[in-house]
N, C-alpha and C positions, 0 to 999 in steps of 0.2 A: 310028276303026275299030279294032275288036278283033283282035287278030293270034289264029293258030292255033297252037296248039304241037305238036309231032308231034316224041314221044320215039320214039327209033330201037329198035328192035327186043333185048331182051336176047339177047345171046350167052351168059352167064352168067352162074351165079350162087353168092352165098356162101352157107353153110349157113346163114344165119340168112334171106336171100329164098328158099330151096328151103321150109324149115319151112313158111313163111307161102305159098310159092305152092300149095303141096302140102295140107298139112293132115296132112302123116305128122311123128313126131319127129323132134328130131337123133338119139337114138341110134339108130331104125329108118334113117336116113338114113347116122349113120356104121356100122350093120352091113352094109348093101348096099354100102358104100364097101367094108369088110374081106375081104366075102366076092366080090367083084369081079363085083358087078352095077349096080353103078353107076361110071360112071367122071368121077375128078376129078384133078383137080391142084393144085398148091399155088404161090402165083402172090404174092411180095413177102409171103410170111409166112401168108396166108391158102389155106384152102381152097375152091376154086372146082370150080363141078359146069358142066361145058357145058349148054346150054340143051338140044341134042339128043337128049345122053344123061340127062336128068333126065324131057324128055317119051318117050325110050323106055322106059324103066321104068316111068315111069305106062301106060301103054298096052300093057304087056305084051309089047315086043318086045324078041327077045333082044339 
């Protein structure tokens, strides 16, 4: 019998999974970062975008 795999839900993500879930730039992505519409943090050297605030900015909520 074939097992299921069920990957858990992203909580976040790095600017290189935002690029690709999105279809916008990194640099459209790090100018939302500068001008503080997107909110990220920087987590062991990288930067990381929360998954809630990557889909509020796609959907247009403040």
């Amino acid at each position: 019998m074939q097992s299921i795999k069920h990957d858990p839900p992203k909580i976040a993500y790095s600017i290189r999974e935002a690029v690709a879930a999105t279809g916008c730039s990194r640099t459209w992505l790090y100018t939302m970062i500068s001008n503080n519409k997107l909110r990220s943090t920087r987590v062991a050297g990288r930067r990381i975008i929360p998954a809630e605030a990557l889909h509020a900015l796609i959907v247009g909520e403040p």
